[in-house]
LOTORTI-108394 format. One record per residue (C-alpha): residue number from 1; residue in three letters; x, y, z. Coordinates in steps of 0.1 Angstrom, whole numbers, padded with zeros to 4 digits. Layout:
% residues N
+-----+---------+-------+-------+-------+
| num | residuo |     X |     Y |     Z |
+-----+---------+-------+-------+-------+
| NUM |     ALA |     X |     Y |     Z |
...
+-----+---------+-------+-------+-------+
% end
This chain:
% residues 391
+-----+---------+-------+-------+-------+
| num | residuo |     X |     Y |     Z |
+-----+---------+-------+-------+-------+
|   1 |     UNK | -0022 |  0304 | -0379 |
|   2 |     UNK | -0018 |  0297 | -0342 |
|   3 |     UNK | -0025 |  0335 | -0319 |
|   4 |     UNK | -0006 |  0314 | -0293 |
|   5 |     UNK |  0024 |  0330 | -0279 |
|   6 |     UNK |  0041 |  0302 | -0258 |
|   7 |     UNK |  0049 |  0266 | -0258 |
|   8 |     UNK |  0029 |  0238 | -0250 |
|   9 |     UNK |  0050 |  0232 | -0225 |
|  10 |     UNK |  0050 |  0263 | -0209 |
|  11 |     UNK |  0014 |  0265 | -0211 |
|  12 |     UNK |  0008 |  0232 | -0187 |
|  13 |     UNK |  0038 |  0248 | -0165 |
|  14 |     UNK |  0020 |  0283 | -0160 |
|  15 |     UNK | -0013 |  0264 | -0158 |
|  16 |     UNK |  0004 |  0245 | -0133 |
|  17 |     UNK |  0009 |  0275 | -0115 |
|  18 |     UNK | -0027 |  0287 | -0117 |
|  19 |     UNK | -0036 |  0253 | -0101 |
|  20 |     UNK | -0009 |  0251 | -0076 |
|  21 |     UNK | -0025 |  0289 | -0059 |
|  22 |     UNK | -0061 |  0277 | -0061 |
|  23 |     UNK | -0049 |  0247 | -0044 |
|  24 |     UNK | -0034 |  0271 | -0019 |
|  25 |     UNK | -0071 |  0281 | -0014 |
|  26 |     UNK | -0090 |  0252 | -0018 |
|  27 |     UNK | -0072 |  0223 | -0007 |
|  28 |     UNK | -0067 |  0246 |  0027 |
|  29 |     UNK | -0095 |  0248 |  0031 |
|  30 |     UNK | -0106 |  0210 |  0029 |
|  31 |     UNK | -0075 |  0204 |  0050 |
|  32 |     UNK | -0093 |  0218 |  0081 |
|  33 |     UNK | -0130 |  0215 |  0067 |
|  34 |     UNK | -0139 |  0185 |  0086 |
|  35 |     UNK | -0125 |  0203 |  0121 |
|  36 |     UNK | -0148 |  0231 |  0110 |
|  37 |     UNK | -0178 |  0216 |  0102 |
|  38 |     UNK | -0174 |  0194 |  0141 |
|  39 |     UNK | -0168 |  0232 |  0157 |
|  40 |     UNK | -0201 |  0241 |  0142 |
|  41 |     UNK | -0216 |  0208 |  0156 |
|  42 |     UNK | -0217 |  0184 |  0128 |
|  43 |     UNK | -0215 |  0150 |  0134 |
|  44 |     UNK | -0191 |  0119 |  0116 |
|  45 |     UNK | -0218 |  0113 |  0090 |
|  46 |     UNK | -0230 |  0150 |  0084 |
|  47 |     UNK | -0193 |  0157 |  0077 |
|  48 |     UNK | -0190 |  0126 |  0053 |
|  49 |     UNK | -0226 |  0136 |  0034 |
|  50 |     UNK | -0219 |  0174 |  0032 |
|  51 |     UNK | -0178 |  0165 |  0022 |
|  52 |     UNK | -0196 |  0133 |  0001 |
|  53 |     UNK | -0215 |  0162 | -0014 |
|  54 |     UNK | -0190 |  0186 | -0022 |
|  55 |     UNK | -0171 |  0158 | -0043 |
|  56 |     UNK | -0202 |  0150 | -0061 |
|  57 |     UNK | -0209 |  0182 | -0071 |
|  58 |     UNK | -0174 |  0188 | -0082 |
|  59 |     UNK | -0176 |  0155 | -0105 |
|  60 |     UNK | -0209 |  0147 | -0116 |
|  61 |     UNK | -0217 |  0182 | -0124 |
|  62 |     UNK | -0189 |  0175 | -0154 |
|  63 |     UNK | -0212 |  0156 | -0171 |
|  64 |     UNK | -0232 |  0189 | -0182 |
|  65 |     UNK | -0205 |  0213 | -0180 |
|  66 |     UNK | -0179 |  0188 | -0200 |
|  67 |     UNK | -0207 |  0184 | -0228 |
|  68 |     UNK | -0217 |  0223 | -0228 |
|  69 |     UNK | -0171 |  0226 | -0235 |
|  70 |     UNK | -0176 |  0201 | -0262 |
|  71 |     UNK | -0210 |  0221 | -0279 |
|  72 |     UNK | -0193 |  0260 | -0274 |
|  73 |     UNK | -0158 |  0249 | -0283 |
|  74 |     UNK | -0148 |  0278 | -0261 |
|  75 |     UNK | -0130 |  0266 | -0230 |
|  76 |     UNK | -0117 |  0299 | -0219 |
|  77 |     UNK | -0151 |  0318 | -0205 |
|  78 |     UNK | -0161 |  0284 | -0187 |
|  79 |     UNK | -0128 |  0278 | -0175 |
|  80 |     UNK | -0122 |  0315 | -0160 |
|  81 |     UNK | -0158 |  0318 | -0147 |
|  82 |     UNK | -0151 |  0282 | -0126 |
|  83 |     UNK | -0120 |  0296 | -0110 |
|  84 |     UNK | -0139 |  0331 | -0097 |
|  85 |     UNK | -0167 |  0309 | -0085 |
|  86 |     UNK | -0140 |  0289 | -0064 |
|  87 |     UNK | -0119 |  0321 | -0053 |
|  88 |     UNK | -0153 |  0337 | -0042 |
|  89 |     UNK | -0169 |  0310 | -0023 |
|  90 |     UNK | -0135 |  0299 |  0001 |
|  91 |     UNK | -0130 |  0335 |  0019 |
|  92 |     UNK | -0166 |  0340 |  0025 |
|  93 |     UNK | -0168 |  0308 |  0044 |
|  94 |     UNK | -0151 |  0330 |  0069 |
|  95 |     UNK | -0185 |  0346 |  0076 |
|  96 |     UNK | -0204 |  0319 |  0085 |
|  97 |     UNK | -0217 |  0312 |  0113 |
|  98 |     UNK | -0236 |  0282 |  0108 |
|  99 |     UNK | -0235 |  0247 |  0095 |
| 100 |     UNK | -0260 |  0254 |  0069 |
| 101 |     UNK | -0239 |  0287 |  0053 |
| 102 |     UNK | -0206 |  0266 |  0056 |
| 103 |     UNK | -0220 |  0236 |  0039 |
| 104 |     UNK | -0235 |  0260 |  0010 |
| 105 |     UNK | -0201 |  0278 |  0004 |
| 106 |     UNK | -0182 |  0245 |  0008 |
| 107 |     UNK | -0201 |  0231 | -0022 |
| 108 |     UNK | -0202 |  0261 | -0039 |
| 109 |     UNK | -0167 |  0262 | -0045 |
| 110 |     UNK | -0166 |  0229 | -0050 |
| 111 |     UNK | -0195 |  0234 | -0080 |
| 112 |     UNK | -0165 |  0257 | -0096 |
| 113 |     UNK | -0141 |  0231 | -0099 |
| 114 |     UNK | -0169 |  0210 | -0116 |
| 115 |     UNK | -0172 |  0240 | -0143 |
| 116 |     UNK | -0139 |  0247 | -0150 |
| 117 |     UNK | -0121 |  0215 | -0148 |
| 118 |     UNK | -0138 |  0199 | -0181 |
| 119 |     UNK | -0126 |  0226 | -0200 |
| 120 |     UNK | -0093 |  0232 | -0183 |
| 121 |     UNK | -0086 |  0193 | -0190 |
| 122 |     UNK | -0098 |  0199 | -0227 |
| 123 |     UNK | -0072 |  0224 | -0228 |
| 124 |     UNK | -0044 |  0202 | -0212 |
| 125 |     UNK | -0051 |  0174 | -0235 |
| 126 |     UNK | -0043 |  0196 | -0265 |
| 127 |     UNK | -0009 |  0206 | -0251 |
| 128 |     UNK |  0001 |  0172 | -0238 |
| 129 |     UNK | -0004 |  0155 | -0270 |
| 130 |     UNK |  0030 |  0159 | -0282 |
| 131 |     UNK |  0048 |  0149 | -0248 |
| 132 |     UNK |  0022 |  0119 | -0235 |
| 133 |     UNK | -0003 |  0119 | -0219 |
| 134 |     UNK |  0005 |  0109 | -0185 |
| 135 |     UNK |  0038 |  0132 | -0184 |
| 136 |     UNK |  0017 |  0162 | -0195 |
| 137 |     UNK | -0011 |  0154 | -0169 |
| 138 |     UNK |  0016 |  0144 | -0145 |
| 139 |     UNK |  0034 |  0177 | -0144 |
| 140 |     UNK |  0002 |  0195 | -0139 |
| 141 |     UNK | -0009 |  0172 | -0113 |
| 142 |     UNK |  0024 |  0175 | -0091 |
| 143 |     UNK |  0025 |  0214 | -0099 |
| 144 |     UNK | -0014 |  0215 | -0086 |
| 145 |     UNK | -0005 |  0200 | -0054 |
| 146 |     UNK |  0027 |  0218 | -0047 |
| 147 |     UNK | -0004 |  0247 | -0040 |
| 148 |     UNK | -0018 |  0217 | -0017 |
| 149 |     UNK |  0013 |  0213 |  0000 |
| 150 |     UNK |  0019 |  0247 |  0007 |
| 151 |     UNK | -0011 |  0258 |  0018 |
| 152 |     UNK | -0026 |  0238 |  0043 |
| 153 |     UNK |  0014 |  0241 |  0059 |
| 154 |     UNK |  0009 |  0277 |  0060 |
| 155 |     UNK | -0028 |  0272 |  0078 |
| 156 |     UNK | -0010 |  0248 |  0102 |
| 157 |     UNK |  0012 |  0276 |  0111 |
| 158 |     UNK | -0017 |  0303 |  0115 |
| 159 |     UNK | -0038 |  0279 |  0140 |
| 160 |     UNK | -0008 |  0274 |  0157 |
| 161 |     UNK |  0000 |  0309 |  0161 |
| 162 |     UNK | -0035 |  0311 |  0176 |
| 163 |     UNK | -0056 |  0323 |  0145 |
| 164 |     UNK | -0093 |  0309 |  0141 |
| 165 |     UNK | -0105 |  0291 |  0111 |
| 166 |     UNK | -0124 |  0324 |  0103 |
| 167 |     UNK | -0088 |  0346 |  0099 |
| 168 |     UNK | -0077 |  0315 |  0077 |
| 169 |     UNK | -0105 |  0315 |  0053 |
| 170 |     UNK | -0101 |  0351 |  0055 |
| 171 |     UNK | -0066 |  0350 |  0043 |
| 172 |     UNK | -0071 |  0325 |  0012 |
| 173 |     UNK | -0085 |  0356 | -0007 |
| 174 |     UNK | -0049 |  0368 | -0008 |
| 175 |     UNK | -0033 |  0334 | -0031 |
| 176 |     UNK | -0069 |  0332 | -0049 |
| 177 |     UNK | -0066 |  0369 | -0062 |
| 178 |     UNK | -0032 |  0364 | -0074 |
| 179 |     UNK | -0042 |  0328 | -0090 |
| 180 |     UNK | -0068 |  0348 | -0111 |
| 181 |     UNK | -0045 |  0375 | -0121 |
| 182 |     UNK | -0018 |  0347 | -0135 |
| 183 |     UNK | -0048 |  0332 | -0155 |
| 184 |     UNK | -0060 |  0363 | -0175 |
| 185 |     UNK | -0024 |  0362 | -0184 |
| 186 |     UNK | -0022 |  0327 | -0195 |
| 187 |     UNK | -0056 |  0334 | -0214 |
| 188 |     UNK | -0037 |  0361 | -0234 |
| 189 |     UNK | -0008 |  0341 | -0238 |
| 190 |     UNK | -0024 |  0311 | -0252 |
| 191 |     UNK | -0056 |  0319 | -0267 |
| 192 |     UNK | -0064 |  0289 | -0290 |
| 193 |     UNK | -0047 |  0259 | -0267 |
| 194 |     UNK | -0063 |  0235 | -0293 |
| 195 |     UNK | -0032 |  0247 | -0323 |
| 196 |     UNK | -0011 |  0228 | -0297 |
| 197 |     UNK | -0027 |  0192 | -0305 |
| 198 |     UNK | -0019 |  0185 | -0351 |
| 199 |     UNK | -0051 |  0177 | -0357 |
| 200 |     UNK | -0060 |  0143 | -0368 |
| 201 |     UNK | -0081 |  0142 | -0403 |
| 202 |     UNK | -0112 |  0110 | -0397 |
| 203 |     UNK | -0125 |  0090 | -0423 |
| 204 |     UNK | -0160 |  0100 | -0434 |
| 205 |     UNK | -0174 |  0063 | -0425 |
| 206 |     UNK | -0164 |  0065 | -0387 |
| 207 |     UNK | -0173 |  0100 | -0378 |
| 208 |     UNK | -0213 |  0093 | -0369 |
| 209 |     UNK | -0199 |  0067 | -0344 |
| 210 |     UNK | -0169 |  0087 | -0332 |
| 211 |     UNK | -0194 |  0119 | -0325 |
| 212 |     UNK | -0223 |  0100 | -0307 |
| 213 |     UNK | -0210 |  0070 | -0287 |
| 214 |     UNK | -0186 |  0067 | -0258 |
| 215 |     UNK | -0161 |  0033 | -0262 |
| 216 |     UNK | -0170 |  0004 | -0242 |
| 217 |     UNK | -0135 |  0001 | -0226 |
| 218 |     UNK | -0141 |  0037 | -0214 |
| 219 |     UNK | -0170 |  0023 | -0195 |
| 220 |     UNK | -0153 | -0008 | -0183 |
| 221 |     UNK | -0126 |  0020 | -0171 |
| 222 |     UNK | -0154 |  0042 | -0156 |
| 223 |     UNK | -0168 |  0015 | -0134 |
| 224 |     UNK | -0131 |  0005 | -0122 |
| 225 |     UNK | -0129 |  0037 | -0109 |
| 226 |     UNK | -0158 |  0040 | -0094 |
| 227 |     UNK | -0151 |  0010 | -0075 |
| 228 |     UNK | -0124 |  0026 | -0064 |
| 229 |     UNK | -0141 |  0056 | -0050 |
| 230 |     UNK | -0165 |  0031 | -0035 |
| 231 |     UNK | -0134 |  0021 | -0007 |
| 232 |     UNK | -0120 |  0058 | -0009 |
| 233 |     UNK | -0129 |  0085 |  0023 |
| 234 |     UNK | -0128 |  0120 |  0018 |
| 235 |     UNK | -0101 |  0139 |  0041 |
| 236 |     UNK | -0126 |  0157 |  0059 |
| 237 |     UNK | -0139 |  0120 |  0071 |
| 238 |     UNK | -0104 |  0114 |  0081 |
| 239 |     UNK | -0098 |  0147 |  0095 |
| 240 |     UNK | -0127 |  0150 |  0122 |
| 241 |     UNK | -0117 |  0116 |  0135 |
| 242 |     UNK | -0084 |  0129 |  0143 |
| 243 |     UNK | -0098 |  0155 |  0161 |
| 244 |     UNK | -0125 |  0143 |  0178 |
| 245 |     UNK | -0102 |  0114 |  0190 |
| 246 |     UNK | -0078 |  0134 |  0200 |
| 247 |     UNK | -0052 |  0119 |  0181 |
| 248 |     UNK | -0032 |  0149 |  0167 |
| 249 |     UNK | -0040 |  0186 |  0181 |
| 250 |     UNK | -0059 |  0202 |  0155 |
| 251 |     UNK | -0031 |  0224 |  0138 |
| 252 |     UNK | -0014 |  0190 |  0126 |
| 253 |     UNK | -0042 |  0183 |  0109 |
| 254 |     UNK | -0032 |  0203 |  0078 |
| 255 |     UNK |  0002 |  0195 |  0083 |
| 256 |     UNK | -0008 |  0154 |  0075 |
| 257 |     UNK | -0029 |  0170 |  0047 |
| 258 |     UNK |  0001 |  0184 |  0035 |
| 259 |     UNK |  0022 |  0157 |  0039 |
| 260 |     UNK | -0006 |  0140 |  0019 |
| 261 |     UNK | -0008 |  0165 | -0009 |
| 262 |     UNK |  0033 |  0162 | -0011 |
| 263 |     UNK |  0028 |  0124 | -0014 |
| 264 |     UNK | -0002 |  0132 | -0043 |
| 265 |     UNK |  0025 |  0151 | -0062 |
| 266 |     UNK |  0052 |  0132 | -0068 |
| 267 |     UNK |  0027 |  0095 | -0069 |
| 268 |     UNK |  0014 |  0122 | -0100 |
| 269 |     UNK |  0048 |  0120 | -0117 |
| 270 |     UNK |  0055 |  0086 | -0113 |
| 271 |     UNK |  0024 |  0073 | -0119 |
| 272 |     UNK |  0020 |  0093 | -0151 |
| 273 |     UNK |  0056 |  0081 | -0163 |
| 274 |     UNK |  0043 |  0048 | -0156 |
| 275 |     UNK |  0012 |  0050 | -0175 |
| 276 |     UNK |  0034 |  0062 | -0209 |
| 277 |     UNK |  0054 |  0029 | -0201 |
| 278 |     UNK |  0026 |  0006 | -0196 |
| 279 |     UNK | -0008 |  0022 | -0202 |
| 280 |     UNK | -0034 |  0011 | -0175 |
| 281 |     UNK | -0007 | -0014 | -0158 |
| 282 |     UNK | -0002 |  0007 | -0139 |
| 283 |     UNK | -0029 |  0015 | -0120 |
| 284 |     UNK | -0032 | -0024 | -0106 |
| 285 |     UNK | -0019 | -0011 | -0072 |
| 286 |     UNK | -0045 |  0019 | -0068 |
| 287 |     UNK | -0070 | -0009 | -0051 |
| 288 |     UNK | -0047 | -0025 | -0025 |
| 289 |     UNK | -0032 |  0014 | -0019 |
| 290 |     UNK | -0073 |  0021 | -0008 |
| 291 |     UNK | -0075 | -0007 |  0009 |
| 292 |     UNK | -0047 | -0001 |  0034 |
| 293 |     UNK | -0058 |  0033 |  0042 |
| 294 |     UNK | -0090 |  0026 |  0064 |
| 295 |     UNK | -0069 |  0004 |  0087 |
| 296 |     UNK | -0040 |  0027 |  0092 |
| 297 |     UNK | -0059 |  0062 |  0090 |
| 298 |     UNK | -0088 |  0051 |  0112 |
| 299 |     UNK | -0059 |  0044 |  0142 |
| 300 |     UNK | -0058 |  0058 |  0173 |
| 301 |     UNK | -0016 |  0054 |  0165 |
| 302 |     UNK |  0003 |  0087 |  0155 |
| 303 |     UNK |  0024 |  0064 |  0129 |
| 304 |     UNK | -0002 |  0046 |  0117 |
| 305 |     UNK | -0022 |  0078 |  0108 |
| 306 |     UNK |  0007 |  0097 |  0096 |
| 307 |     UNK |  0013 |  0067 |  0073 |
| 308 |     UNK | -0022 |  0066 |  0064 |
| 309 |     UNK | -0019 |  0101 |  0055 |
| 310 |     UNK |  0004 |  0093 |  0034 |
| 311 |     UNK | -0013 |  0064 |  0010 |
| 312 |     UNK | -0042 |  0086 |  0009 |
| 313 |     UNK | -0024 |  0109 | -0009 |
| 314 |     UNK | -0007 |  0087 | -0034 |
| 315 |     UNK | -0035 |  0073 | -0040 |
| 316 |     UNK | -0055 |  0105 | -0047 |
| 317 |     UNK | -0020 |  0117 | -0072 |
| 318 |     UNK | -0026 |  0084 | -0092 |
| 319 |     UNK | -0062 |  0092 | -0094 |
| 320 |     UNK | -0058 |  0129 | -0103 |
| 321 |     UNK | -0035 |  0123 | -0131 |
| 322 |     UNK | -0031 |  0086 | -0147 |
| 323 |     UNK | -0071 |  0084 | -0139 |
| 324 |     UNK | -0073 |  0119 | -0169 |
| 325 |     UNK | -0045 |  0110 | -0189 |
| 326 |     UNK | -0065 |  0073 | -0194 |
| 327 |     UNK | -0099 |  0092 | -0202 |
| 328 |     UNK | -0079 |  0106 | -0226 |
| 329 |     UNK | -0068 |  0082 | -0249 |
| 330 |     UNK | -0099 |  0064 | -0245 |
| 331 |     UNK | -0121 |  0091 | -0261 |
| 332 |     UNK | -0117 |  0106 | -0291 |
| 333 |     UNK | -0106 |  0146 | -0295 |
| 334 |     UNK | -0143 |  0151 | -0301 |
| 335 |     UNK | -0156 |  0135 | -0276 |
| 336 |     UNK | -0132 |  0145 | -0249 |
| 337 |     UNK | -0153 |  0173 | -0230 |
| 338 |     UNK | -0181 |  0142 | -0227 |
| 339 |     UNK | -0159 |  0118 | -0220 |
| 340 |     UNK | -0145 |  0139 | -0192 |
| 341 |     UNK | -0175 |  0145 | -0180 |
| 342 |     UNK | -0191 |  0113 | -0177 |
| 343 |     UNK | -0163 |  0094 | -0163 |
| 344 |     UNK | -0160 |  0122 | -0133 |
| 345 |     UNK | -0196 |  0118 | -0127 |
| 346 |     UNK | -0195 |  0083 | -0120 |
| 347 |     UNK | -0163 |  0089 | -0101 |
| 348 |     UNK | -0185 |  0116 | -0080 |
| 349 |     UNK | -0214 |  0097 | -0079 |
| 350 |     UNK | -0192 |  0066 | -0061 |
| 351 |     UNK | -0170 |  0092 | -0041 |
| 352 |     UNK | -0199 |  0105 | -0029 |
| 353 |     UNK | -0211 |  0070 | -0017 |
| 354 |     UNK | -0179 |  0059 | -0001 |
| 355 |     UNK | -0177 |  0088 |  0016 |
| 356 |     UNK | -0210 |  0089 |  0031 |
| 357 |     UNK | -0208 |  0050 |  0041 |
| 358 |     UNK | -0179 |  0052 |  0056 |
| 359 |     UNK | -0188 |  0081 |  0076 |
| 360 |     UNK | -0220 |  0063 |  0086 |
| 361 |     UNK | -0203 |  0024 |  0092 |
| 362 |     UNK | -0173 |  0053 |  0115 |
| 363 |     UNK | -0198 |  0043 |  0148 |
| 364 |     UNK | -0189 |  0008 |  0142 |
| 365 |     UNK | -0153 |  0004 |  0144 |
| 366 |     UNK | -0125 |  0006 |  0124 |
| 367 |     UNK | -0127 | -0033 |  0118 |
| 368 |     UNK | -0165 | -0031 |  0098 |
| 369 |     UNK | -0146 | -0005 |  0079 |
| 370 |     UNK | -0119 | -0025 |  0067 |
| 371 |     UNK | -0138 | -0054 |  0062 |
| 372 |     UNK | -0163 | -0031 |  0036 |
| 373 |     UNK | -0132 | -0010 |  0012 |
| 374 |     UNK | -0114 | -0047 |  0011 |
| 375 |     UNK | -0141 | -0065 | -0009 |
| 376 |     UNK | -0152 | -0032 | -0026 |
| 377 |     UNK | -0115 | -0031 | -0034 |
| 378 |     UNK | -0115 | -0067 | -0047 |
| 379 |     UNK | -0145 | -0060 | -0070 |
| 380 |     UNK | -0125 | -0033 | -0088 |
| 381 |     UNK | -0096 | -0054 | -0092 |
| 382 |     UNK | -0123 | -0074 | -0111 |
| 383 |     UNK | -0134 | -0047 | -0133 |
| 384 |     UNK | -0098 | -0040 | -0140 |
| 385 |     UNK | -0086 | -0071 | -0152 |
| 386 |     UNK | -0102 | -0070 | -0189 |
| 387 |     UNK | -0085 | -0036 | -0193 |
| 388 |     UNK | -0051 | -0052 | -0190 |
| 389 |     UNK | -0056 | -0073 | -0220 |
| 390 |     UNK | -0050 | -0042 | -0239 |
| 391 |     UNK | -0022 | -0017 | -0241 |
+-----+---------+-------+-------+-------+
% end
């Protein structure tokens, strides 16, 4: 008999909430992270390795920690102990003083999210099985980056008040205690999150195969969206050339990371109601949404950034939450914290990559840039058309 205490709705709602206040903390602090690391003296291409870095860590990582969920089948501890390491790391970044400690703390919350989120998406898979997929990883997705949207407005206010990006990371303890207090809650609440998935009885014959290979179409799917990622800059990337061309003072900065976060949320929504419809249809407009964004966000043009802004972000929802809900159905329930895994490390891998060439190829002009994400764009096209042969 199920220990759990609420719905499996209500569990990806208050989950949603847990989300929503660490995104408070830790999507503030990317918001402005690029700014930070140029006051400290980094360069475009430091900023895009050490940001390239941070993503990396947060997604490749998941192929250990999303195979070490599947082999304790205790996503709890993992899942509680990623969150403290996040919470921890973003105020302390408030003492440092030099790009070395501010890189280390960066990543080290960012190595957090790659131990909790295997496990937390474990979790969410169970309790979405009775809604769909994308509508269960779609609400948690637009709850998650109501935090995002809130957050790095409320940091835009504080630098315009005249605070320093010191008192800011200072202040993100506040939401980041709270978010940790709302978890041990949900953790009493809902105990055993698996009860919320019936379970699903395999035939003898199939269950070798089921427990020790991934599908084929999950790699097909991995290496779409890696191509993806290939094309796709991190904010931080986007952030310090905004700054250091003077294009927007640097408290708008986290307002067009909030206006981006908004635009995540609700591309989370639709794009998860789409993916129930259609399966991966849907995602045939992720490439030419990375594709525009170089030419628009690398401007010197308020609009054109502000727009840019923007298509980042709804193309960052669609990733966040169609991108999961797809890994999902692709793996089986026993393979999920694996299959997780694996497909975020490629992601990280290529994130990592585009990041880091895009900060690099920044010296030579918007143009080279546009020229590069268009044909890495047009290889993932590619790599998505045999997906769409299936529903």
């Amino acid at each position: 008999m199920s220990g759990n205490r609420i719905t499996a709705l209500r569990f990806i709602v208050w989950f949603g909430l847990v989300s929503a206040l660490s995104d408070f903390v830790y999507e503030g602090a990317r918001s402005i992270i690029g700014p930070f690391l140029a006051h400290l003296g980094a360069t475009a291409a430091v900023v895009g390795v050490v940001t390239g870095i941070g993503e990396a860590t947060a997604l490749v990582l998941r192929l250990f920690t999303g195979r070490f969920a599947d082999r304790t089948g205790r996503p709890w501890p993992q899942t509680i102990v990623g969150y403290a390491l996040t919470m921890l790391c973003v105020p302390l970044l408030a003492l440092s003083s030099g790009l070395v400690m501010a890189s280390v703390l960066y990543n080290g919350e960012r190595f957090g999210k790659a131990v909790r989120a295997p496990s937390r998406d474990m979790m969410l898979a169970h309790a979405s099985a009775a809604m769909g997929r994308g509508k269960g990883f779609g609400l948690h997705e637009a709850l998650d980056s109501s935090g995002a949207l809130v957050g790095p407005a409320v940091i835009a206010g504080i630098l315009a008040l005249g605070g320093s990006y010191h008192l800011v990371f200072a202040l993100l303890a506040v939401p980041g205690a709270v978010a940790l207090v709302v978890l041990a809650r949900l953790r009493v609440a809902a105990p055993e999150p698996r009860d919320f998935e019936p379970s699903v009885e395999v035939p003898e014959s199939k269950k070798l195969r089921l427990d020790t290979h991934l599908p084929t179409r999950f790699w097909i799917y991995s290496a779409f969206s890696a191509a993806t990622m290939l094309g796709f800059s991190t904010w931080a990337v986007l952030a310090y050339h905004l700054t250091v061309r003077h294009v927007v003072s640097p408290d708008v900065v986290p307002l067009l990371y909030a206006a981006a976060m908004g635009a995540a949320g609700l591309a989370a929504l639709g794009f998860g109601r789409i993916y129930d419809r259609v399966g991966l249809r849907g995602l045939v407009v992720l490439p030419f949404l990375s594709a525009a964004v170089p030419w628009l966000s690398f401007s010197t043009s308020v609009p054109s950034v502000v727009i840019g802004a923007v298509l980042w972000g709804l193309a960052l929802g669609a990733h966040e939450s169609t991108l999961r809900a797809g890994v999902s159905d692709l793996v089986p329930p026993s393979r999920r914290g694996a299959g997780f895994g694996t497909f975020t490390a490629v992601y990280g891998l290529a994130w990592l990559l585009g990041a880091a060439g895009i900060g690099a190829l920044y010296s030579h002009g918007r143009t080279t840039i546009v020229a590069v994400v268009a044909v890495v764009q047009l290889v993932a096209v590619g790599l998505l058309l045999p997906l769409l042969r299936h529903r």
